[in-house]
C-alpha positions in Angstrom: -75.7 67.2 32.2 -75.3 70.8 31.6 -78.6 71.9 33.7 -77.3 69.5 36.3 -73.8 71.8 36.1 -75.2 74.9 36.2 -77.4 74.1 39.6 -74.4 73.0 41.3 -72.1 75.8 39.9 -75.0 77.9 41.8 -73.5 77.0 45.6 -69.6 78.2 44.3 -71.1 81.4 42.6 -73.0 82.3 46.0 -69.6 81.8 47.4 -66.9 83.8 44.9 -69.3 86.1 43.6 -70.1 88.2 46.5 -73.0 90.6 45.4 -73.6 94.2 45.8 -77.0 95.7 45.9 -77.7 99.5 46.2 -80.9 101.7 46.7 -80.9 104.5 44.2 -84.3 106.3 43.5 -87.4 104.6 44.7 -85.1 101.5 46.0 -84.2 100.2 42.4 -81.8 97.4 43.3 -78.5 97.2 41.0 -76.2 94.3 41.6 -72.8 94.4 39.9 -70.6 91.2 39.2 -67.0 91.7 37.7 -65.5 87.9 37.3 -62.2 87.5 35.8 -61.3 83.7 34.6 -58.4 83.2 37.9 -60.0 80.1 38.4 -60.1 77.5 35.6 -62.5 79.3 33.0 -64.5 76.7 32.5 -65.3 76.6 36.4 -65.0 79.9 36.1 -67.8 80.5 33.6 -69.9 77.8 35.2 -69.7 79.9 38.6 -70.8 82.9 36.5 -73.9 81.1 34.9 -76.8 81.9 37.7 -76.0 85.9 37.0 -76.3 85.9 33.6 -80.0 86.3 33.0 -81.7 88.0 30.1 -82.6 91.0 30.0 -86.5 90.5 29.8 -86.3 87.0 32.1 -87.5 89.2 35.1 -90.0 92.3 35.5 -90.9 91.6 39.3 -90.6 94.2 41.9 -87.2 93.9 43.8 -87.4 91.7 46.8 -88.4 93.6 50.0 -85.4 95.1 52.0 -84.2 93.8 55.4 -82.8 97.0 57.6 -79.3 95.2 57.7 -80.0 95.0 53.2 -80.4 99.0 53.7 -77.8 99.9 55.4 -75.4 98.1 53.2 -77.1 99.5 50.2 -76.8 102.9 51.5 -72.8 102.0 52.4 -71.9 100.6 48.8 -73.7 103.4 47.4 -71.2 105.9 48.6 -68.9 103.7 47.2 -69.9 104.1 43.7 -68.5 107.4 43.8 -65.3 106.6 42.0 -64.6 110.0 40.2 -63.7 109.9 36.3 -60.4 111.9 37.6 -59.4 108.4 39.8 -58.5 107.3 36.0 -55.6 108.9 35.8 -53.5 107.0 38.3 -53.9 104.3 36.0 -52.7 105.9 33.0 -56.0 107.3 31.2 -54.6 110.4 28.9 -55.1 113.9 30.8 -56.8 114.8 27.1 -59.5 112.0 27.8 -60.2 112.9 31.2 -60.3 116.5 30.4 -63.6 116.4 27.4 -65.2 114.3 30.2 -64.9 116.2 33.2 -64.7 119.3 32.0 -66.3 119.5 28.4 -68.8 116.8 29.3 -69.5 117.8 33.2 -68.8 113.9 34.3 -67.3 113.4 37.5 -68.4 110.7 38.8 -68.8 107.2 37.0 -71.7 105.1 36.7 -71.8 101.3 37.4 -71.1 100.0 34.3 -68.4 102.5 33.6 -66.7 101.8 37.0 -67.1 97.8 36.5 -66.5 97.6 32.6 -63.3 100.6 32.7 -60.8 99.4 35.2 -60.5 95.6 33.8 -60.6 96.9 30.1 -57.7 99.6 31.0 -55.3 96.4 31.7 -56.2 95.3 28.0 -58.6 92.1 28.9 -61.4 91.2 26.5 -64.3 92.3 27.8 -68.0 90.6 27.3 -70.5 93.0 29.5 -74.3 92.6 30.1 -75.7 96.3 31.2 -79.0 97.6 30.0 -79.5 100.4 27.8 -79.3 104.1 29.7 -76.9 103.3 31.9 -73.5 105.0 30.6 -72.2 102.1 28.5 -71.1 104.4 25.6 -68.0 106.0 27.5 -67.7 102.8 29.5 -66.3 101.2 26.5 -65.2 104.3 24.1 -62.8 105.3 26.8 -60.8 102.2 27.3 -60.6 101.4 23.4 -59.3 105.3 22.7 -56.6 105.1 25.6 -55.5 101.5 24.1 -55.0 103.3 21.1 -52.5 105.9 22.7 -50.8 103.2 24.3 -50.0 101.7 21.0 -49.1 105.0 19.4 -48.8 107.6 22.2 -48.5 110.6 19.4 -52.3 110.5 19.1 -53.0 112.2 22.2 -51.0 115.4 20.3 -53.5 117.3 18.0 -50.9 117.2 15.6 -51.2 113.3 14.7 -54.7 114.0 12.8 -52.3 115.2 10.4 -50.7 112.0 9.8 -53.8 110.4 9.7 -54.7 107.7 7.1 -57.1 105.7 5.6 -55.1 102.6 5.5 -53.9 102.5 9.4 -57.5 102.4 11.3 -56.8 101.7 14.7 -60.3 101.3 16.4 -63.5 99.7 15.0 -67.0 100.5 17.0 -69.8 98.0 15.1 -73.4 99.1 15.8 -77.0 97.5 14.4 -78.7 100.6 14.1 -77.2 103.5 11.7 -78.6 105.9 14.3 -76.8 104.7 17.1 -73.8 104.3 15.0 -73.8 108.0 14.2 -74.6 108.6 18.3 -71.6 106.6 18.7 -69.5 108.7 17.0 -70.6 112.2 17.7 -69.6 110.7 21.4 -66.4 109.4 20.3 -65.8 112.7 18.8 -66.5 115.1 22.0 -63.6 112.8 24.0 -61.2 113.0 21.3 -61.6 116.6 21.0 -58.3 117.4 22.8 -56.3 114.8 20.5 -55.3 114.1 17.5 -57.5 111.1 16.8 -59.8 111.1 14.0 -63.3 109.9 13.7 -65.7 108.2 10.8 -68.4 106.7 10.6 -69.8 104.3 7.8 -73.4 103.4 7.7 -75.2 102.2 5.3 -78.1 104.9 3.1 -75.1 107.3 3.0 -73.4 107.8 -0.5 -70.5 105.4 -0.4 -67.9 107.6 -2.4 -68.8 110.9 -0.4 -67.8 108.8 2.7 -64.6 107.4 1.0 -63.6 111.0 0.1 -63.7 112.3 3.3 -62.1 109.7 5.2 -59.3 109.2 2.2 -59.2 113.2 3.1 -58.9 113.6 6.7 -57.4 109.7 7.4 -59.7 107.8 10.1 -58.2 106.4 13.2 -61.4 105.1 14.9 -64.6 103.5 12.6 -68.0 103.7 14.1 -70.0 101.7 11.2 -72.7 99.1 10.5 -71.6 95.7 10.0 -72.7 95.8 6.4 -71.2 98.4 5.5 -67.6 97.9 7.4 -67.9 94.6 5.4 -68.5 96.6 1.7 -65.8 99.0 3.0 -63.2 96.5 3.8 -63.6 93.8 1.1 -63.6 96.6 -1.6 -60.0 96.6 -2.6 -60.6 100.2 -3.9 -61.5 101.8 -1.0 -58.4 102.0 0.8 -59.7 101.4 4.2 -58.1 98.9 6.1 -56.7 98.4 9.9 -53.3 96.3 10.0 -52.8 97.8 13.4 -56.0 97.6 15.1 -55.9 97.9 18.4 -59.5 97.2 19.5 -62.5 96.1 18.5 -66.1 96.6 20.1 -69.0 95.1 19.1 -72.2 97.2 21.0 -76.0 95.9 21.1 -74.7 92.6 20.5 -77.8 90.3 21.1 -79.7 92.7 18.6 -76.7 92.7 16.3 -77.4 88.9 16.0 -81.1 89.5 15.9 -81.2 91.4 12.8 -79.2 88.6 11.1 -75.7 90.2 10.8 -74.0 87.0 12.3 -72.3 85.9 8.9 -71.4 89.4 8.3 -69.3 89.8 11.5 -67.6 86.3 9.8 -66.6 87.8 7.2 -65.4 90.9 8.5 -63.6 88.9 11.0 -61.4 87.1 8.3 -60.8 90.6 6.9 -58.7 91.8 9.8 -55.2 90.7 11.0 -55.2 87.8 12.4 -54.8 87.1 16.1 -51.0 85.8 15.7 -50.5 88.8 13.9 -51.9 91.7 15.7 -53.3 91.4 19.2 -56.0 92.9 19.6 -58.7 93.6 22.3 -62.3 92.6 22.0 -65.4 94.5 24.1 -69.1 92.8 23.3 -71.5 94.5 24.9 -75.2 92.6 25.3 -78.2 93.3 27.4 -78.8 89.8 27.1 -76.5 86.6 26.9 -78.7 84.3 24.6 -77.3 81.1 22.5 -76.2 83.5 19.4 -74.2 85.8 21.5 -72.2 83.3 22.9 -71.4 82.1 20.0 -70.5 85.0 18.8 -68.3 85.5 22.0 -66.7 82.3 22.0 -65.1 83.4 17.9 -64.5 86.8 19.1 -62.8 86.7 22.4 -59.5 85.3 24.2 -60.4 82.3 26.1 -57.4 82.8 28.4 -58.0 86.6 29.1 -61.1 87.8 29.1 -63.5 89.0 31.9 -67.8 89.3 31.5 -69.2 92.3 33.9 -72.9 92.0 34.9 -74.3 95.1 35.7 -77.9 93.1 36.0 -78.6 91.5 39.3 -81.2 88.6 39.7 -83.4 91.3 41.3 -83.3 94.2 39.7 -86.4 95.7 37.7 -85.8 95.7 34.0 -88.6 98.8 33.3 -88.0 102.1 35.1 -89.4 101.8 38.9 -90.7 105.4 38.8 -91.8 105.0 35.0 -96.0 105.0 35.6 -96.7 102.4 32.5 -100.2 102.8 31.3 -102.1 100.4 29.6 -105.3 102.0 27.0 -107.6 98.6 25.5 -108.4 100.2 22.2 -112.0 98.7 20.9 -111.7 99.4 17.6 -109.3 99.8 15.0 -110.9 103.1 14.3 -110.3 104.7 17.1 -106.5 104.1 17.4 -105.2 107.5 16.0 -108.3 109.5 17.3 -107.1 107.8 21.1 -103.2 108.8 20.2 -104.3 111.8 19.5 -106.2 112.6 22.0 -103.3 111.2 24.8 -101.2 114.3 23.0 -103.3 116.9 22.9 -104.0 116.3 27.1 -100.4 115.9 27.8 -99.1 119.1 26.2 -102.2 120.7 28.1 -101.4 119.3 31.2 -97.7 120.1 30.7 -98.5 123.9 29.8 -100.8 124.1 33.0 -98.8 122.7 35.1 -95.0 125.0 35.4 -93.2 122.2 37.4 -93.6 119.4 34.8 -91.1 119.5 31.9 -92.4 120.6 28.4 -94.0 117.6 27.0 -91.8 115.6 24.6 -92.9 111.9 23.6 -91.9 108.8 20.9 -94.9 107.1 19.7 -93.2 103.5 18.4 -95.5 101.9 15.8 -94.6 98.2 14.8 -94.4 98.9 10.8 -92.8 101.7 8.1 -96.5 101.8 6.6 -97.7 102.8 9.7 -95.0 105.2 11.1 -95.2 107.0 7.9 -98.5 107.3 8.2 -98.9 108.9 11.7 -96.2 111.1 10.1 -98.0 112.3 7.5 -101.0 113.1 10.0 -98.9 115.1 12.7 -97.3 116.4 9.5 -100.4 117.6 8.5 -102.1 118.2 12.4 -98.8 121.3 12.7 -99.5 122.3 9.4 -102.7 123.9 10.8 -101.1 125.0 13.6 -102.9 122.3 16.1 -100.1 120.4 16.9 -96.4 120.6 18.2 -93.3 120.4 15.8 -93.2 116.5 14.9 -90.8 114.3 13.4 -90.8 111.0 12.0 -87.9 108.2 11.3 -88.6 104.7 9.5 -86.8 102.5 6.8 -88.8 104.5 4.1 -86.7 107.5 4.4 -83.2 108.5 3.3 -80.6 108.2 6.1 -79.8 111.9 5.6 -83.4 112.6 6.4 -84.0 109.8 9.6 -80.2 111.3 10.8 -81.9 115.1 10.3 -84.9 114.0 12.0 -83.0 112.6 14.7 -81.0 115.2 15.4 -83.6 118.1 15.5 -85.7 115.9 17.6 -82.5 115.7 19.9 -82.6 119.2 20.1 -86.1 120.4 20.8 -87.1 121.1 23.7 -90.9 120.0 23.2 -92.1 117.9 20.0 -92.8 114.1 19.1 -91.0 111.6 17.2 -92.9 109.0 15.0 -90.9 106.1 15.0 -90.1 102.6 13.6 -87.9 100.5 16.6 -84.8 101.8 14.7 -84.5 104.3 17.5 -85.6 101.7 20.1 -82.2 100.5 21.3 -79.3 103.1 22.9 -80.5 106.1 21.4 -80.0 109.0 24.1 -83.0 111.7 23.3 -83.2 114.3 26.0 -85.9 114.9 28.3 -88.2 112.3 26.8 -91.8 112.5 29.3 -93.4 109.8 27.0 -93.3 106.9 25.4 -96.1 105.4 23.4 -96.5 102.2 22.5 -99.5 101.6 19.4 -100.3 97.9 19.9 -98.1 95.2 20.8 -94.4 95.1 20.5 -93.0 91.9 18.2 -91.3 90.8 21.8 -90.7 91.4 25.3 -87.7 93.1 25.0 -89.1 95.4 22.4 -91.6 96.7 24.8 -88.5 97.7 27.7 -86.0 99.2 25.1 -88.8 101.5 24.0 -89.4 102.6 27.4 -85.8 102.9 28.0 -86.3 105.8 26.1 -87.8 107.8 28.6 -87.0 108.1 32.5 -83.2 108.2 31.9 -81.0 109.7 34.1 -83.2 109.4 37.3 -85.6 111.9 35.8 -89.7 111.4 35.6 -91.5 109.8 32.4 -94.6 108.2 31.2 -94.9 105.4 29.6 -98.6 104.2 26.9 -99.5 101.3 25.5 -102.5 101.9 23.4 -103.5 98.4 22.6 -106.2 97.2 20.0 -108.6 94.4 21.9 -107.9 91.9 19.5 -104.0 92.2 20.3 -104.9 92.1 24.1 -104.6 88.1 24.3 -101.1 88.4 22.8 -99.9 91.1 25.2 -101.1 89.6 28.0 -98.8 86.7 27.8 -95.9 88.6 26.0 -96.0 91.8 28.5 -97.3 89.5 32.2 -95.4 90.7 35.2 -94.2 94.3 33.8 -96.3 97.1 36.0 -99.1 97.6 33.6 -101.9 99.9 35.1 -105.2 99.7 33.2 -106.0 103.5 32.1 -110.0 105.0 31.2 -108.8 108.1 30.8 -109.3 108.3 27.0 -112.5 108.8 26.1 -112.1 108.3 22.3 -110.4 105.3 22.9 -114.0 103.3 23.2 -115.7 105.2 21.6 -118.7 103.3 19.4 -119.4 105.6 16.4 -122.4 102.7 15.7 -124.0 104.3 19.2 -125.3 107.5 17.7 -123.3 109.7 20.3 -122.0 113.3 19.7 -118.1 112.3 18.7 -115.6 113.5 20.6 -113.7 116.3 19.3 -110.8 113.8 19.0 -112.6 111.5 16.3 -113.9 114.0 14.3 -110.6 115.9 14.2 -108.7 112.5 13.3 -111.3 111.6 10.4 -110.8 115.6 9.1 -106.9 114.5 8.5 -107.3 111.2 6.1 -109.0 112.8 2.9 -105.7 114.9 3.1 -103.3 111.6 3.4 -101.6 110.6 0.1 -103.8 107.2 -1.0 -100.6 105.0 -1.4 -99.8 105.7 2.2 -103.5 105.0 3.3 -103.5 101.6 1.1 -99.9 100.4 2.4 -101.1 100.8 5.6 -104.3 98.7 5.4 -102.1 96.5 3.6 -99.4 95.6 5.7 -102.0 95.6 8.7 -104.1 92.7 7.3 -101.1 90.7 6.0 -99.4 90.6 8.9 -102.2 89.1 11.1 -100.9 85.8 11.3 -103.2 84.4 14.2 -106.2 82.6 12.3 -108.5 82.9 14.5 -108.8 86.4 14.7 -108.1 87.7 11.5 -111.9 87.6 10.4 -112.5 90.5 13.0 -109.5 91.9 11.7 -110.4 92.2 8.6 -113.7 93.5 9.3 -112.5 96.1 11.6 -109.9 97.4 9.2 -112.7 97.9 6.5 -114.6 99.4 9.0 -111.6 101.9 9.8 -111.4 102.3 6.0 -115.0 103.4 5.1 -116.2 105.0 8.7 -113.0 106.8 9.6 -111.5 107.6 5.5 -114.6 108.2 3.9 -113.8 105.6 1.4 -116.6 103.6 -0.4 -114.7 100.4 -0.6 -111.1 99.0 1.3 -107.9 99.2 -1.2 -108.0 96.2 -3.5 -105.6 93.2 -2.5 -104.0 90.1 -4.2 -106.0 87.3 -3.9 -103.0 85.1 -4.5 -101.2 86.7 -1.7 -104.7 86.2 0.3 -104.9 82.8 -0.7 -101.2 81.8 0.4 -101.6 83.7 3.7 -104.8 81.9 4.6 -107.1 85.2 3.8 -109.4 83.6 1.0 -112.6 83.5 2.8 -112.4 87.1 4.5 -114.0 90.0 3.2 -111.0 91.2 1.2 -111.5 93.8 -1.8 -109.9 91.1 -4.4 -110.6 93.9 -7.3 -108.1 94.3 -10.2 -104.4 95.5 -8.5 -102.0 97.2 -10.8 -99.0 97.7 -8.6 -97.7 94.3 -6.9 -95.0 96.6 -5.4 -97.3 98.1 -3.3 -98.8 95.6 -1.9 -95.7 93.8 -0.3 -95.3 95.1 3.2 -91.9 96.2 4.8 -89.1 94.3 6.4 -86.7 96.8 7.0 -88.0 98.6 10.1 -87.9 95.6 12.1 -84.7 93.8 11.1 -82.5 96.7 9.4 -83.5 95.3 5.3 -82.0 91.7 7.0 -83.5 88.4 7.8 -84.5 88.0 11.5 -81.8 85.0 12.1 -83.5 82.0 14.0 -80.6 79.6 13.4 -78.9 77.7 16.0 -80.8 77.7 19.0 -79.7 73.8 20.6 -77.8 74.0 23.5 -74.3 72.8 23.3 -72.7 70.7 25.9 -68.5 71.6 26.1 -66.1 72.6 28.5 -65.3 75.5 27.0 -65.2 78.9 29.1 -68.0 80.2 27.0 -70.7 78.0 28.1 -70.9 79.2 31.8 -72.7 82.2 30.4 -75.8 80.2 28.7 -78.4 80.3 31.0 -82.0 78.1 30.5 -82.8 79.2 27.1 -86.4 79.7 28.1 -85.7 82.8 29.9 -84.7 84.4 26.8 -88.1 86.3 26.8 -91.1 84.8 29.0 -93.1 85.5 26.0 -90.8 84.0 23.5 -89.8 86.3 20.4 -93.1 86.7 19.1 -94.0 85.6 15.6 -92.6 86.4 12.5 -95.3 88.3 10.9 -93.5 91.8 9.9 -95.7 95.0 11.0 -99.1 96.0 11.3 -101.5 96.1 14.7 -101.4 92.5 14.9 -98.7 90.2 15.5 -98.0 86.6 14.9 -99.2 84.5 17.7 -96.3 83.0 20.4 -97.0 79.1 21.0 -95.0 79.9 24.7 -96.2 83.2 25.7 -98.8 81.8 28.1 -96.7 78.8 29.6 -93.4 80.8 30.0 -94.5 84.3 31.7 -96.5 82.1 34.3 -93.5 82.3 36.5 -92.8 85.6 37.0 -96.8 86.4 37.6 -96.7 85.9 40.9 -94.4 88.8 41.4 -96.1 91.5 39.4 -96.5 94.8 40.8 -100.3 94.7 39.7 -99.3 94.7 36.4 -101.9 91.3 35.9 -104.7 93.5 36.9 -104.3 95.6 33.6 -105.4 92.4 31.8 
């Protein structure tokens, strides 16, 4: 009955959702849909149910232009002009509008800012589905600091940060990621420069009391936090935080929010503030995708009677960069997977230094575990140590927030270096002038893979992105990744490199199997371990094994592989390999990491039926098996390999007949 509802709600859509397509860069097609509830809202969300895709439901080329297309693409492009200044005929505070246009340089507004701002001025809930790099920050920031001022119009005088308290928080900006939360906030900072509204943020890996100090000392008028710690903050009598005047409430990254398992968390912290009959407040989710959990979510969070969704995502735009060049590297050994990384560097800072008109090489290499982010740390640590390498950084679940917010923020600043990262940076972080984005095996999902490369490319400027991809993982990727613009690359001559052939090494091999003797052993041994116990497909985890041994005694040096559990073996299904079952003394060591992938929480599976009401909330599910056309991937946590994903094959069929060659990489 519901499918049935949401094909015939397709011919009324088509009909009162007239859509807008532009050309912008190589002809990347944007369409935007703004649909307030006029209508009945449950017709009304039914109408809106054949734009809300998922993010990754659709990596095809855009469909081929007519002339007529063009010219109206070129006509609605002028359009979206609207200048940030516009705002002020509708009552945005000249102290707003002045850090933006003039402390900022913004002028003009992007999409999602002129779509998302206008209806969220008027004080409607807003639910908004935009991808990452597209503006969405201010988009939402602005409207929830100017509903503030309406409330209390003093705090547009510098002189109110005096007054500020602890107790009388009037804005809360919830975040997955502690990095993004802190991003949040320095941006909420730079507009609220010319006011008296104060900023804090609360994440969690911070020392609890130094926070509370401060904000007990300056007062806090807008909370950027993490959901876990908002709720310690707020159910902590003695903290003297709390918001009985709240004004606004945004909840950003929302689909990833409820990924990482925060979903009874946002309950809770829910119950903690004033109730609706008490104080009204506004509500903003912003989602790149509208799965099951998210509307959920929406449906506990938002006004059913005044509320409006903004897609920012038409049916045909591409969801990966169109002028990102997205190179795929079949790695054929697990030996040869730093050696090829490292080689990739070394020619793209040459390439970069030869050539003046490309931008100083600056690149994120995403690795799927802590154990192995740490360890590629510890190698470029070591690689600039001798004065072969470029300044490096590295952030993972293994270090102390003030040392991943350090790293973060010196990477921000350099003009040429790398970042080692975990996927805590893979979702709305904003690093300048990112040319590359490496990808070392394959990603746990779909959507994984095009938030990483979000990272690079980002306002209309060039980038590359890598996927360095170990054979054994390449009948996973092929199903997880069919459809995106893959293009098979040769280029990297360590990358197949058989050190059983008896040919001279290539200086990248040798250079690479210099650095281990110099990595700490724990960090070695954690990240054999992890890599072998988190190959969950069976068949292939004999050559797994065997090719991690292999990478232990051809490429450390070592006589024999780091000693396992064989209990652990024996429950994952390992007892027959070739494991090292000698006597282990640590059992601490030998667990692998959770954090890095799902921020210390349990990836949340619950709840995934479809529900059948008339609610205005269920015109936004779409057919739950476009969530990702290779599913969500397994559960394993980390390492080169990843858990196998029963519909990666059957689902990402349908979009390979639209590839832009990106099946010829397989």
């Amino acid at each position: 009955m519901f499918r049935q509802g949401l094909r015939a709600s397709a011919g009324l859509a088509r009909r009162v959702l007239p859509r807008a397509a532009v050309t912008l860069g190589r002809q990347q097609r944007i369409a935007t849909q703004s649909i307030r509830p006029s209508m009945p809202v449950a017709q009304s969300w039914n109408a809106v149910s054949h734009i809300a895709r998922f993010y990754s439901s659709d990596a095809a080329a855009p469909a081929a232009e007519t002339a007529t297309e063009q010219q109206d693409a070129r006509k609605l492009a002028d359009d979206w002009t609207k200048q940030f200044a516009s705002l002020a005929d509708m009552g945005v505070n000249e102290t707003l509008l002045r850090a933006i246009t003039k402390d900022l340089g913004y002028q003009t507004m992007s999409p999602v800012q002129e779509k998302t701002i206008a209806p969220a001025l008027k004080g409607t809930d807003i639910v908004a589905q935009a991808k990452t790099g597209t503006g969405k920050t201010i988009a939402f920031l602005l409207p929830l600091l100017q509903r503030m001022i309406n409330e209390d119009p003093t705090l547009a005088t510098r002189s109110a940060k005096y007054q500020a308290r602890s107790n009388d928080i009037r804005g809360i900006v919830l975040s997955p990621t502690r990095e993004l939360a802190e991003q949040i906030a320095e941006e909420a900072r730079r507009l609220t420069r010319h006011t008296g509204l104060v900023v804090q943020s609360a994440v969690g890996g911070t020392m609890k009391n130094q926070m509370l100090y401060k904000t007990r000392r300056e007062g806090c008028h807008l909370l950027v936090a993490t959901p876990g710690r908002l709720h310690d903050l707020l159910s902590d009598e003695r903290s003297g935080l709390a918001a009985p005047n709240l004004a606004a409430m945004v909840l950003d990254e929302a689909d990833r929010m409820l990924d990482v398992g925060f979903e009874r968390e946002l309950k809770a912290i829910i119950d903690l503030l004033p109730r609706p009959d008490e104080k009204v407040r506004q509500t903003m989710l912003v989602s790149a995708t509208i799965p099951d959990s998210v509307i959920r979510l929406t449906r506990s969070m938002v006004r059913a009677d005044d509320f409006e969704f903004v897609q920012t995502i038409s049916e045909s735009d591409s969801l990966t960069h169109d002028h990102v060049n997205q190179n795929l590297v079949v790695v054929s050994h697990m030996n040869n997977v730093f050696p090829a990384l490292f080689e990739l560097i070394d020619k793209a800072i040459a390439d970069a230094k030869a050539n003046p008109d490309k931008s100083p090489f600056k690149g994120i290499v995403y690795l799927n575990t802590t154990a192995m982010t740490q360890l590629a740390g510890e190698m470029g640590f070591a690689k600039n140590r001798d004065r072969t390498f470029i300044r490096n950084f590295a952030i993972h679940s293994g270090l102390t927030q003030s040392a991943r917010t350090r790293a973060a923020e010196n990477f921000r600043k350099s003009e040429s270096g790398i970042l080692f990262s975990s996927d805590v940076t893979a979702r709305g972080m904003d690093f300048p002038d990112v040319t590359h984005v490496i990808q070392i095996d394959c990603p746990r999902d779909r959507e994984t893979y095009i938030h990483r490369l979000g990272r690079t490319a980002r306002q209309q400027k060039d980038g590359e992105g890598w996927l360095l991809l170990p054979a054994m993982s390449r009948s996973r990727a092929r199903g997880l990744l069919r459809g995106l613009p893959l293009q098979p690359n040769t280029s990297l001559e360590s990358a197949t490199f058989d050190v059983a052939s008896g040919d001279a090494e290539p200086e990248a091999v040798t250079a690479t199997k210099q650095l281990y003797p110099r990595m700490p052993s724990k960090v070695l041994e954690e990240a054999y371990r992890v890599s072998i116990f988190s190959s969950t497909e069976k068949h292939a985890r004999d050559d797994m094994v065997v090719q991690m041994n292999e990478w232990v005694t051809q490429g450390w040096g070592w006589q024999s592989p780091p000693t396992v559990s064989k209990m652990r073996a024996d429950r994952a299904g390992f007892g027959r390999t070739d494991l090292n079952f000698g006597t282990e003394q640590s059992s601490s060591s030998d667990s692998p990491r959770r954090s890095d992938r799902f921020g210390g929480r349990d990836f949340d599976r619950n709840d995934r039926n479809n529900r059948r009401s008339s609610d205005p909330f269920d015109g936004m599910r779409t057919d739950a098996r476009r969530d990702s056309p290779g599913g969500r991937g397994g559960s394993s946590r980390g390492g080169f390999r990843r858990g196998s994903d029963r519909n990666s094959g059957r689902n990402s069929d349908r979009n390979s007949d639209r590839s832009r060659g990106g099946e010829s990489a397989w």
